[in-house]
C-alpha positions in Angstrom: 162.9 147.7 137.7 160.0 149.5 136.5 158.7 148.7 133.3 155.5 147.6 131.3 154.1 144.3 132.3 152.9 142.4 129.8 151.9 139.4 132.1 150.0 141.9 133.9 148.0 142.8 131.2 147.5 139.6 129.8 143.9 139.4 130.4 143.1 141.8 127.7 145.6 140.6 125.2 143.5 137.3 125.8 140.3 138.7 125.1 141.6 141.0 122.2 142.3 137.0 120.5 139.2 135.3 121.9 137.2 138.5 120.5 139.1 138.2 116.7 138.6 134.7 116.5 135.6 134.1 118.0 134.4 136.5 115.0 136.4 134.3 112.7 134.7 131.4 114.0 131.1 132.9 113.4 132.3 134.3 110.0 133.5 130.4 109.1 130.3 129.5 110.3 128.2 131.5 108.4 129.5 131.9 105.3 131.7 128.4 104.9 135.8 128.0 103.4 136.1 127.7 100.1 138.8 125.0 98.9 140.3 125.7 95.7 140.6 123.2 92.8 144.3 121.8 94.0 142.3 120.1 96.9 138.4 119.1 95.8 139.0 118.8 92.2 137.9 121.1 89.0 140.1 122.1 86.1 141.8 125.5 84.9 141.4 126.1 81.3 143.2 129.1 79.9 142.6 130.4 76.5 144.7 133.3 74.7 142.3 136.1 72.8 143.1 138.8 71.2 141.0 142.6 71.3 139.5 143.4 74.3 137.3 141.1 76.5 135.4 140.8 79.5 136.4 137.9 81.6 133.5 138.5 83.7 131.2 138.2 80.9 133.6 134.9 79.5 133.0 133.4 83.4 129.6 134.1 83.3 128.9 132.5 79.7 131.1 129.1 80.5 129.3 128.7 83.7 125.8 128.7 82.2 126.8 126.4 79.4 128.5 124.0 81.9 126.1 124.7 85.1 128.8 124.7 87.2 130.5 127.6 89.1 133.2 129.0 87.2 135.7 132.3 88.3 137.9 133.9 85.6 141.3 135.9 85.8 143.0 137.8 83.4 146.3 137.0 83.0 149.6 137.7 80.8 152.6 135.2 79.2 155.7 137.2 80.1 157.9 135.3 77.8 155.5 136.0 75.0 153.2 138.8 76.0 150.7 137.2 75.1 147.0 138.2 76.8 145.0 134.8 78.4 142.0 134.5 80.5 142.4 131.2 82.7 138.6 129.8 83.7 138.5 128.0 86.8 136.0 125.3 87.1 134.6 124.4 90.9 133.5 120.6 91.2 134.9 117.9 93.1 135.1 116.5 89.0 137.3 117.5 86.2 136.3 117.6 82.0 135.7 115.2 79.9 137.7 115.9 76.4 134.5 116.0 74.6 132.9 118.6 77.0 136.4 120.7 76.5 136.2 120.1 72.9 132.5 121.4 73.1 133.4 124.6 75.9 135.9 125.5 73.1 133.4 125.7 70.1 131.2 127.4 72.2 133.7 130.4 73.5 134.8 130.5 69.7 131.4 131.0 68.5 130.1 133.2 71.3 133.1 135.8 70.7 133.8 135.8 67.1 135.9 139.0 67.4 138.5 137.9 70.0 139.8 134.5 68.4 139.2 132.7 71.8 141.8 129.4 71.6 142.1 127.1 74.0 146.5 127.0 75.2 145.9 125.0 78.0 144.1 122.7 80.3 145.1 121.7 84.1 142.5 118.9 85.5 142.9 117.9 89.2 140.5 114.5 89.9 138.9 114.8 93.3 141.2 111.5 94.7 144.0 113.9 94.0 142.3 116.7 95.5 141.8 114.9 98.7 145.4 113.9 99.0 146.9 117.5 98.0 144.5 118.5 101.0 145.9 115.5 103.4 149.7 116.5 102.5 149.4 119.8 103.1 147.8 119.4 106.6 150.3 116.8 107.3 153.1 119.1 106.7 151.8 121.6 108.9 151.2 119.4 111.7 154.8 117.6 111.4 156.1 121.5 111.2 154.7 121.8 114.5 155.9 118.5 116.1 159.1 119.3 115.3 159.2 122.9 116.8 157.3 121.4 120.1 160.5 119.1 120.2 163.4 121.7 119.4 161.9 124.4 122.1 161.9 121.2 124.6 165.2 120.5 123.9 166.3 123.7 124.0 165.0 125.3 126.5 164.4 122.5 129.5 166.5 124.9 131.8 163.3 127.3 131.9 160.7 124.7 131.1 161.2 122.6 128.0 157.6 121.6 127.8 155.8 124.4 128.9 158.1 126.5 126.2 156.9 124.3 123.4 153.3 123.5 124.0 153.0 127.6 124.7 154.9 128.5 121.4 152.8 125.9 119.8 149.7 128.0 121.0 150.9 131.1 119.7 151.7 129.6 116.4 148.3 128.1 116.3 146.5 131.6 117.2 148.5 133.0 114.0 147.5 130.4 111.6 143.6 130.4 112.9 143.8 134.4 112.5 145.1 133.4 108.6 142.5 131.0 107.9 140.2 133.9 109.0 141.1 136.2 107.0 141.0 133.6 103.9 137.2 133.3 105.2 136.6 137.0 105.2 138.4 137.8 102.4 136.7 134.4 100.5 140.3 133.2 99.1 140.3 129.7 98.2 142.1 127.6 100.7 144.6 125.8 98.2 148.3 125.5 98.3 149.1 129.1 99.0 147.8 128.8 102.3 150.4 126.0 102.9 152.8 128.3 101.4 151.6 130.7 104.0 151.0 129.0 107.0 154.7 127.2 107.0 156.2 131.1 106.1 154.5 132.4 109.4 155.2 129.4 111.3 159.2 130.1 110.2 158.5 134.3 111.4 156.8 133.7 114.2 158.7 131.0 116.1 161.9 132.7 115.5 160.6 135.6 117.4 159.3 133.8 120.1 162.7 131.7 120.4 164.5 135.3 121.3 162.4 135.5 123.7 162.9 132.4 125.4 166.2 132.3 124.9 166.6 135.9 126.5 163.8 134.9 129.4 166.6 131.8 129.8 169.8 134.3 130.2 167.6 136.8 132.6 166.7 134.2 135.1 170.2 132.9 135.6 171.1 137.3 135.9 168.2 137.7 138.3 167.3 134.8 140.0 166.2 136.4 143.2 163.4 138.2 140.7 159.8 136.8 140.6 159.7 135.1 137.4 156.7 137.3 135.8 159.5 140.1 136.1 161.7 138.0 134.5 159.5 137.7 131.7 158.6 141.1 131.0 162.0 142.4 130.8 163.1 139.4 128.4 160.1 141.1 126.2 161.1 144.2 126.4 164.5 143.7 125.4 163.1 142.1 122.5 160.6 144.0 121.6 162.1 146.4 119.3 163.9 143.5 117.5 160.2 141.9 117.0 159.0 144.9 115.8 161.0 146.0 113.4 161.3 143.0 111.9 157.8 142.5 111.8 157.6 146.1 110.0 159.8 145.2 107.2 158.3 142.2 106.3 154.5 143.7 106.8 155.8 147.0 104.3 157.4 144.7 102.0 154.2 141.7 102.0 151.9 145.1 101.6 153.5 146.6 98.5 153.0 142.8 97.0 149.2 143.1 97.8 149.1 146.8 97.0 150.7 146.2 93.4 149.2 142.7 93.0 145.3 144.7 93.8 146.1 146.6 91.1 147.4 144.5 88.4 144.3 142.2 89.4 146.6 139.3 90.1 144.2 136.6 92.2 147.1 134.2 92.7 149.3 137.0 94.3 146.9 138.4 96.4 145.9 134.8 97.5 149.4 134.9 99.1 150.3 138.6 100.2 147.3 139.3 102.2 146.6 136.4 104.3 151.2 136.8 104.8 150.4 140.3 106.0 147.7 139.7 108.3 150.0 136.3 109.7 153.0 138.4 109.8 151.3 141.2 112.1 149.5 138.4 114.1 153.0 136.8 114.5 154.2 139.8 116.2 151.6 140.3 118.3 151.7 136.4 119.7 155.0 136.7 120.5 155.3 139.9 122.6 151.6 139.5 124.3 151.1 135.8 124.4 153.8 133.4 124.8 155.6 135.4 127.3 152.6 136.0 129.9 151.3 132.1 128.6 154.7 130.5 130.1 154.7 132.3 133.0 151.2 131.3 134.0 152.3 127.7 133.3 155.2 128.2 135.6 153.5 129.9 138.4 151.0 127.2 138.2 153.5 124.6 138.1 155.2 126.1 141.2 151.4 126.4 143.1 150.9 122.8 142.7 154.8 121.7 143.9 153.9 123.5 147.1 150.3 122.3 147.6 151.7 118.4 147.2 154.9 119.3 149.0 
């Protein structure tokens, strides 16, 4: 059988991902993570106008009177078509009702012409914040757990541990490679990344379980066939399955972005890009990583059987 070999090539598949994140991880370094106001606190005001109006200009005002750092997004009531501008307030602290009462008076008075009224206010205390933040990690991790134990279970003919702890690192390499890209692309970390990370946790281990399963099914076929040949032909066979499926969710995830780019939509985009980047990493974990990780694991587990034998 003469085909690609994945395992073979495995060395630069490892440094293609030790290269990306390694940039990640200077990127994070540098520049920080930003958490949004679900997990260290702040408050959303939105307020309906009417005319035309900058929400730069409103952001820029409202943080100058508060002294805090404030981003604003246009957006639109679909039930009423009504158009808003919804002020997010950083700060691991919400408002006071006074100091909304007072924001309001001032927005009123600074734009005459546009009828600024407040329609409504969303205040997370930091305590809250904190155990958003502690949830949504929790529920990650126990996502995880879980899918180490089912690929043990599953697959002890070929490995039950060694299947799980690799699939777990492949999983882990796609959610590092979407936390990157929230950090280069300075998105809030806030519950759309949960939203995100779960999703490609769901894509990815599916396409790693066909894998497995077909690396289980080829060993008992070819079981006079070094096991790194094994491997490679369960990936191949797979491979076009992966990919296509992995096209159709990348086209569809892109047409969100591209569409939510344009409309301006933060809350959107906050999903769609770091889903396209996790859905492509997804793809790529599965074909170029699990596989060749196992079968090092196995070859090494068979090295160390002789050497005590």
């Amino acid at each position: 059988m003469k085909y690609y070999s994945f395992y073979n090539h495995r060395r630069l598949f490892f440094t293609i991902s030790i290269c990306l994140l390694g940039l990640g991880l200077v990127l994070f370094l540098v520049n920080g993570v930003q958490l949004d106001i679900q997990f260290k606190g702040g408050a959303i005001l939105k307020y309906s106008y009417t005319g035309t109006l900058d929400t730069d200009t409103v952001a820029e005002f409202t943080s100058q009177k508060l002294g805090r750092l404030v981003s604003a997004q246009e957006t639109k009531d679909l039930t009423t078509g009504e158009t808003r501008v919804a002020l997010q307030l950083a700060g691991e602290y919400g408002m006071s009702a006074t100091q909304q009462d007072a924001l309001n008076e001032a927005l009123a008075a600074q734009f005459p012409d546009n009828a600024v009224t407040s329609v409504e206010t969303s205040l997370v205390e930091p305590f809250f914040g904190q155990r958003f933040l502690q949830r949504g990690i929790l529920a990650v991790i126990l996502a995880m757990l879980l899918i180490l134990v089912y690929e043990w279970i599953t697959f002890r003919k070929i490995g039950g541990l060694s299947a799980g702890v690799t699939a777990l690192a492949a999983l882990l390499h796609d959610l590092l490679m979407v936390f990157f890209t929230c950090v280069v692309a300075r998105i809030p970390i806030g519950d759309t990344f949960v939203a995100v990370a779960l999703s490609i946790i769901g894509y990815s281990i599916n396409d790693t379980i066909v894998i497995y399963d077909r690396i289980r099914e080829n060993r008992h076929r070819y079981p006079k066939e070094p096991i790194e040949t094994v491997a490679d032909l369960s990936i191949r066979q797979s491979m076009m399955r992966c990919i296509n499926t992995n096209v159709a969710v990348s086209l569809s995830v892109a047409l969100v972005y591209f569409f939510a780019q344009r409309a301006s939509l933060e809350s959107i985009i906050s999903f769609a890009l770091p889903m396209l980047v996790g859905s492509i990493s997804g793809c790529y974990s599965t074909l170029c990583l699990a596989g060749p990780l196992w079968v090092m694991w196995q070859k090494r587990k068979s090295k160390t059987a002789v050497q005590q034998a």
